[in-house]
C-alpha positions in Angstrom: 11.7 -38.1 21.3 11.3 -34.9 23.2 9.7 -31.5 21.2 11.5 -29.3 20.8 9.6 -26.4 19.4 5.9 -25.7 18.5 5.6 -23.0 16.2 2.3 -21.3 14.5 2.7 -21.5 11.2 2.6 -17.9 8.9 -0.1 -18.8 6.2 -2.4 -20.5 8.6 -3.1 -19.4 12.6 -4.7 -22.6 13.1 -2.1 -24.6 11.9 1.2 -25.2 13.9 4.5 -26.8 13.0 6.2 -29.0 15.5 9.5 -30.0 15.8 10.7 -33.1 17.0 14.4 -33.3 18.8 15.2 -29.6 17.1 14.2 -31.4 13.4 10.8 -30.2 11.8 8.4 -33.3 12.0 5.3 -32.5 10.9 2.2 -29.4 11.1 -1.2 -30.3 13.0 -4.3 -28.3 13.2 -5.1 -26.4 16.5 -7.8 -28.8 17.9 -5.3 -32.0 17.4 -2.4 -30.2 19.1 -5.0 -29.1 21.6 -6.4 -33.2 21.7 -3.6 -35.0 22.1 -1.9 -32.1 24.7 1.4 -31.9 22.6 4.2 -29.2 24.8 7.5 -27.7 23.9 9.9 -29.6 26.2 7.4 -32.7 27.0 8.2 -36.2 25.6 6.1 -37.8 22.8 6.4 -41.1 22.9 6.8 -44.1 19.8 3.4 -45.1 20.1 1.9 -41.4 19.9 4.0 -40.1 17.1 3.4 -43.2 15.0 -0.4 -42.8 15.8 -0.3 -38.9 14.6 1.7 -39.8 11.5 0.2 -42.5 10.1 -3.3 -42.0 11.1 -4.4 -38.7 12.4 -1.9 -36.8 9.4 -3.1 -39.0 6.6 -6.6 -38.4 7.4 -6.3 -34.9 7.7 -3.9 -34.6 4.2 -6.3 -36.6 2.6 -9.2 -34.4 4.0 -7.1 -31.2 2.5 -6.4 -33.1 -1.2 -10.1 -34.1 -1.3 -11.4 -30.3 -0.3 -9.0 -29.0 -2.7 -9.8 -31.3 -5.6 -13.6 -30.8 -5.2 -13.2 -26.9 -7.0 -12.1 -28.3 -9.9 -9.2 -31.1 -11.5 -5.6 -30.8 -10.5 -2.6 -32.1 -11.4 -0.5 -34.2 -9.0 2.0 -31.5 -8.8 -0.6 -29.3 -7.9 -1.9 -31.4 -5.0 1.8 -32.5 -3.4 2.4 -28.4 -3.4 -0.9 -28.0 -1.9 0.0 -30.4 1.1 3.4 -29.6 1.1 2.1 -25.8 1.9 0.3 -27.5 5.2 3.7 -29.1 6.3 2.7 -32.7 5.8 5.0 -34.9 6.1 6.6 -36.3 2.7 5.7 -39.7 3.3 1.7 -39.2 4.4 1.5 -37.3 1.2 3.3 -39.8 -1.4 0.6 -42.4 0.2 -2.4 -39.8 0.1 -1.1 -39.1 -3.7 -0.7 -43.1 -4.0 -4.9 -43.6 -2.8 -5.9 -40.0 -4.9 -4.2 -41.4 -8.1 -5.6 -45.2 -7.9 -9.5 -43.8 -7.1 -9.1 -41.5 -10.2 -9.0 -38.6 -8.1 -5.5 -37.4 -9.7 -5.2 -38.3 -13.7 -2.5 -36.2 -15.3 -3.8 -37.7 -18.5 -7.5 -36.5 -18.1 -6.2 -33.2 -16.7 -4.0 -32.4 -19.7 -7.0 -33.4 -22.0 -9.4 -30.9 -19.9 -7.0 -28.4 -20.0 -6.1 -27.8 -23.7 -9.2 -28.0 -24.1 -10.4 -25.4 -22.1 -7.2 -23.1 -23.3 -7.8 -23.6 -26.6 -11.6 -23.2 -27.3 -12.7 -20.8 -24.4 -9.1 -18.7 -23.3 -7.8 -19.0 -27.2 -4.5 -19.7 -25.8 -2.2 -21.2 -28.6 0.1 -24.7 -28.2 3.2 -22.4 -27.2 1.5 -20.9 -24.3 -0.7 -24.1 -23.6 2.4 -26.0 -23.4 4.1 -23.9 -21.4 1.5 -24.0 -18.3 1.3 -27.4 -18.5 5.2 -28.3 -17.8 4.5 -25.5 -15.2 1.8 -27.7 -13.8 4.0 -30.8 -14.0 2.7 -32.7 -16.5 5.3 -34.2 -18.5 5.5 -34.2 -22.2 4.5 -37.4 -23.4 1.2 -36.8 -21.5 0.1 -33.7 -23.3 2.0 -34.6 -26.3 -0.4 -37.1 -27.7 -3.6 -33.9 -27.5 -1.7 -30.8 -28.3 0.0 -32.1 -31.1 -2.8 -33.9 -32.4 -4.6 -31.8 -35.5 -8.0 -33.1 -34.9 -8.2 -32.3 -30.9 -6.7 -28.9 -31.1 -7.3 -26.7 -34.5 -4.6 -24.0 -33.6 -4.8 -22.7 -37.1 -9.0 -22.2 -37.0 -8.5 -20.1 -33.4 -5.9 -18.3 -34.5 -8.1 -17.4 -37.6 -11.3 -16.2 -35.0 -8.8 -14.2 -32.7 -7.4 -12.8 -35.6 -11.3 -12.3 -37.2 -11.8 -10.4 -33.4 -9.3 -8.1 -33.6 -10.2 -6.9 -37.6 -13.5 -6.0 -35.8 -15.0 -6.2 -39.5 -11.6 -4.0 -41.0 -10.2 -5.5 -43.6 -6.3 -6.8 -43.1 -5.3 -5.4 -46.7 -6.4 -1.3 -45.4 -4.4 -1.5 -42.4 -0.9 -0.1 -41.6 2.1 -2.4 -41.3 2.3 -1.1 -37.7 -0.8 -2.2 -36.7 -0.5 -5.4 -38.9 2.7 -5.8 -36.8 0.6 -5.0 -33.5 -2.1 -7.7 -34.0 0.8 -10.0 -35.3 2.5 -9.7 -32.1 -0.7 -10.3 -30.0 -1.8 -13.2 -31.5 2.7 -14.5 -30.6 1.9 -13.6 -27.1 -1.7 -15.7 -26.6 0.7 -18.3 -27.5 0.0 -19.4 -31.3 2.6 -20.9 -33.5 4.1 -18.7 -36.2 2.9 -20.9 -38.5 -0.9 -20.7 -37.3 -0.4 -17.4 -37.5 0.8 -17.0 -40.9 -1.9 -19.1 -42.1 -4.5 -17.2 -40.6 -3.1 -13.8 -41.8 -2.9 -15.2 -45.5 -6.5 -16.3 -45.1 -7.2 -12.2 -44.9 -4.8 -11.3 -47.5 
């Protein structure tokens, strides 16, 4: 195995991708490409590459994973797009993912739970936006299904009612003009609340 080319990476100047026999290998922090004296044009031997990848690369991805999970909860597409951004190889990262998920660390389930949560009490997001996001954050369907759907964990109908109580600023719905109506209408579709919710919370006013 000879390398090829060692190239600093454009997000990160202390990071730096190498390439093994002209094929990207992996990305390795300056002070482990300054430790174990890796050169453009030099050999790497078996022993050394095998060493890097399945010790020194999984210790630093799980490092990264770890760091990044300590802000707040992801979801396991976040964390594989996270390492993926630091040129980890793909199979250090399906084991890092493999140890994160069976320690808890990563739990789709609990995230989607924590998440509609937090959308729908504190943002006032509705399920079409909330919904939305999540597939965007990779969690599939069935996951969320069973929280976003359910009545008694998310009460789409009694937000849309405050937001909709928030915007009236004490007016009542019956004085305004149908443009305005219209206006608020349209607000409330774009926080993401069913047409339903909001038709309920508007007859509420009527």
């Amino acid at each position: 195995m000879i390398i090829t080319k060692i190239e600093k990476q454009k997000n990160n100047n202390k990071r730096y991708s190498i390439f093994i026999d002209n094929e990207f290998a992996f990305g390795i922090d300056e002070i482990d490409l300054l430790y174990y004296k890796l050169k453009e044009n030099e050999p790497l031997d078996e022993e050394r590459y095998n060493y890097i990848a399945n010790k020194l690369l999984l210790k630093r991805a799980k490092d990264k994973a770890l760091k990044y999970l300590g802000y707040k909860m992801r979801s396991k597409k976040q964390v594989i797009k996270k390492l993926q951004e630091y040129e980890f190889p793909p199979e250090v990262i399906a084991k890092v993912i493999k140890v994160l998920e069976r320690y808890n660390y990563i739990n789709d389930d609990e995230f989607a739970k924590a998440f509609i949560k937090d959308k729908i009490n504190l943002k006032k997001h509705g399920v079409f936006k909330i919904k939305y996001d999540l597939k965007m954050l990779g969690i599939e369907e069935e996951i969320f299904s069973k929280y976003l759907y359910n009545e008694k964990f998310v009460k789409e109908e009694e937000k849309a009612k405050e937001l909709l109580d928030k915007k009236l600023n004490g007016r009542c719905l019956q004085d305004l003009e149908y443009k305005e109506k219209q206006k608020i209408y349209a607000y409330l579709a774009r926080r993401g609340f069913s047409y339903d919710s909001i038709n309920k919370a508007f007859n509420h006013y009527n």
